[in-house]
C-alpha positions in Angstrom: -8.1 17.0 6.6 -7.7 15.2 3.7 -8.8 15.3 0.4 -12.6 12.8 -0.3 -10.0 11.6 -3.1 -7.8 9.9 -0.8 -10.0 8.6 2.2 -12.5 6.8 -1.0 -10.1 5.3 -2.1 -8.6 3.7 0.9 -11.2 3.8 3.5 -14.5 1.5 3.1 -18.0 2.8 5.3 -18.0 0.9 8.5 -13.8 0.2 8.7 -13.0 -0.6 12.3 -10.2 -1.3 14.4 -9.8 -4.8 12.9 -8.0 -5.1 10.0 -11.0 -4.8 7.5 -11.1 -6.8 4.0 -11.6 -4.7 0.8 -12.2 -8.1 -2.1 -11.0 -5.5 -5.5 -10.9 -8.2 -8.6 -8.9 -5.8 -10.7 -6.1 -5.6 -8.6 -2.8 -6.7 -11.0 -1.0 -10.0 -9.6 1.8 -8.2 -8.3 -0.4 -6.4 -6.3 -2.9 -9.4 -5.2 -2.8 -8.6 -1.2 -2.1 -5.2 0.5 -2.2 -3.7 3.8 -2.8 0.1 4.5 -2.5 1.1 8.4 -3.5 4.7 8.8 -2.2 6.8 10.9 -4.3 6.0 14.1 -4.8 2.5 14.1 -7.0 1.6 11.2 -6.1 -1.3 8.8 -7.4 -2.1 5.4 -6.3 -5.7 3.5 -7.2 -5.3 -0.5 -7.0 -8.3 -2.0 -8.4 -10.5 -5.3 -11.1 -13.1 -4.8 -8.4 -15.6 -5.5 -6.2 -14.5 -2.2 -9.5 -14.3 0.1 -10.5 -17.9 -1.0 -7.1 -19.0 -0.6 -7.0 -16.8 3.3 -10.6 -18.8 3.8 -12.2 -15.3 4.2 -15.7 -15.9 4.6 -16.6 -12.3 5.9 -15.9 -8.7 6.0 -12.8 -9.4 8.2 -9.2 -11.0 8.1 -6.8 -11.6 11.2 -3.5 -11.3 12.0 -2.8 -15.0 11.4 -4.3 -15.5 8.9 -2.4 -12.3 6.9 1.3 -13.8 8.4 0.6 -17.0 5.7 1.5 -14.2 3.2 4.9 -12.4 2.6 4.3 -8.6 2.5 7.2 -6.5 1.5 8.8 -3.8 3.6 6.3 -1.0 4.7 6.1 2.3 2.6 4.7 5.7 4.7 2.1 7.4 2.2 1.6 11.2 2.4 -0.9 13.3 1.4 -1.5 17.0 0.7 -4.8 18.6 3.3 -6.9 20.0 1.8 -6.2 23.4 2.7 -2.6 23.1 1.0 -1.9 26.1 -1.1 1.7 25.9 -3.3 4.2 28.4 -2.3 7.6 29.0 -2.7 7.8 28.3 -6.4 10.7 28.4 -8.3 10.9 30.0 -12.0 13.4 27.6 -13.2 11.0 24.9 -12.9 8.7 24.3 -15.6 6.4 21.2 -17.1 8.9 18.8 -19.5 7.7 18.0 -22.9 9.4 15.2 -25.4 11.3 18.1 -26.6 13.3 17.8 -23.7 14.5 14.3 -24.3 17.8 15.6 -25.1 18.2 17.0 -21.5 16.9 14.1 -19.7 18.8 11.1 -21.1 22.0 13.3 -20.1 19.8 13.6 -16.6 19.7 10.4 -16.0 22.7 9.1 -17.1 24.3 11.7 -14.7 22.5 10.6 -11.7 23.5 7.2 -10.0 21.9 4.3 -11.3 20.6 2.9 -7.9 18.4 6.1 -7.5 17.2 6.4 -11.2 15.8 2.9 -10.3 13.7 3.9 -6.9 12.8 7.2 -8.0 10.7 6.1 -11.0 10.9 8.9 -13.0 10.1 9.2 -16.6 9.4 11.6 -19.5 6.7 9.5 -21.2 4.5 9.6 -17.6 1.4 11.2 -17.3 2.9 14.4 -15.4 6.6 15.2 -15.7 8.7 18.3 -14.2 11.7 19.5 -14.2 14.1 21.9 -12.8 17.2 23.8 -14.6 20.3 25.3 -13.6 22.1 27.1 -16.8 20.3 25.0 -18.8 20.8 21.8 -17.4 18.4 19.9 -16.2 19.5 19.3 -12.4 16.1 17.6 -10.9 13.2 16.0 -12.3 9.4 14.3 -11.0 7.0 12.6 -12.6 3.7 11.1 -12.0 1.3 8.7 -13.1 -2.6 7.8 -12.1 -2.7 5.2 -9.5 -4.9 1.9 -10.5 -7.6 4.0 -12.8 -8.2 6.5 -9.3 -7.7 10.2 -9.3 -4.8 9.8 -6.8 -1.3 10.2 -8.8 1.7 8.5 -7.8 4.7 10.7 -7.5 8.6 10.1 -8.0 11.3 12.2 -7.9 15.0 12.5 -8.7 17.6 15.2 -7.9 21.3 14.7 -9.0 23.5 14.1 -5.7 25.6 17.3 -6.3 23.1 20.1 -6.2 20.5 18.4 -3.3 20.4 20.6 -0.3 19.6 23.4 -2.2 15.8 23.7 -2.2 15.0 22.2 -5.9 13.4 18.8 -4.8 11.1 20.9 -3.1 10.6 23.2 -5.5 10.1 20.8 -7.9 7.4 19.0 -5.8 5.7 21.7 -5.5 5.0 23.1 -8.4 4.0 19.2 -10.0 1.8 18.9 -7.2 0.2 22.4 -7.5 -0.4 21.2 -11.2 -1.8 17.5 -10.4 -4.4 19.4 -8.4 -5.1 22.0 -11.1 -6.2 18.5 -13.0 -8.5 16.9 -10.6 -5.9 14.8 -8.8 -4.6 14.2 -5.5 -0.6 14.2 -5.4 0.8 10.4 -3.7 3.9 10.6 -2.0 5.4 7.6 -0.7 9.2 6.2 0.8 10.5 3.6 2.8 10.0 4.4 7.1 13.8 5.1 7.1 14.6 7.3 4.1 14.8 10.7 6.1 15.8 12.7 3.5 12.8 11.6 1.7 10.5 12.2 4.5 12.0 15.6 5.1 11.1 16.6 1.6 7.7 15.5 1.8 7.0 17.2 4.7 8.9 20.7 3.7 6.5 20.7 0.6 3.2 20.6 3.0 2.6 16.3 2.8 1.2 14.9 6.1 0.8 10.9 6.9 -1.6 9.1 5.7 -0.4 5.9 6.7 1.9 2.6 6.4 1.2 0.5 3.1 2.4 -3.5 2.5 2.6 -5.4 -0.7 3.0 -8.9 -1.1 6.0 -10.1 -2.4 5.9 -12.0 -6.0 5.3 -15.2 -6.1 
């Protein structure tokens, strides 16, 4: 169902119904430990050499007990596109954003409420950026960026609080997504387990569950 992309990058040959350890010595500090469940039971802990020493993980598998030493962060729900996902539903106001809309951002994002500008994560100077106009202002906008050095691409998205309901968040997603896989890689969604408006949009633009993803907290 989903893309080779995805499940190679998450899923190890031979994963199990324990929760099976994936040792990754790149992995950035903030990001020493994490847990993926997938939708249907499977758990994978990624960790640095330095966190399985410390966990005294000797083999190919870590327990409960010995994961509730560590602080992990709320859970995330990451979605995926299937394979067979074919964009529809585009909208012609919505087009790829250069530098040369600078201009038009900054007044985006000074319009839209701090709070969200912060979780959304979006940015003109990331690897993929869209945006969608209304009379030439820019109303919504998504960007993405590779994820760790894979081919997946982590996706954020913002749409100001007085034009949502209206179809241009999934618009928007779409038609960066439909572009990310025009490159070679496989659009990330992700949100907290009780943002429902976020949810909804992922699933109105075709995403399905992949699974539930913990991160340590920082030291």
């Amino acid at each position: 169902m989903f893309s080779a992309v995805v499940t190679n990058h998450w899923i190890t040959e031979g994963t199990a119904d324990a929760i099976r350890v994936v040792i990754d010595p790149t992995l950035a500090n903030n990001r020493s430990v994490s847990v993926l469940t997938v939708a249907g039971g499977v758990s994978i802990a990624t960790m640095t050499p330095e966190r399985a020493a410390q966990l005294a993980i000797t083999g190919d598998e870590v327990t409960p007990e010995q994961l509730a030493t560590l602080t992990l962060n709320d859970p995330d729900h990451i979605f995926y596109l299937p394979e067979s996902w074919q964009a529809t539903g585009l909208d012609a106001n919505t087009r790829q954003l250069t530098p040369r809309d600078s201009a038009a951002f900054e007044r985006f994002t000074t319009e839209a409420p701090d709070s969200d500008v912060d979780d959304a994560f979006v940015e003109l100077d990331h690897w993929l950026v869209f945006g969608t106009f209304v009379e030439n202002r820019l109303v919504a906008a998504a960007s993405m960026y590779p994820w760790g050095g894979s081919r997946l691409a982590d996706l954020g998205v913002l749409t100001l609080p007085e034009v949502r309901g209206q179809g241009h968040g999934t618009a928007l997603v779409r038609a960066i997504s439909a572009r990310a896989r025009e490159l070679g890689y496989e659009p990330q969604y992700r949100c907290q387990l009780d943002n429902a408006p976020s949810i909804a949009l992922a699933e109105k633009v075709g995403f399905e569950l992949f699974g539930d993803w913990r991160v340590i907290l920082s030291d």
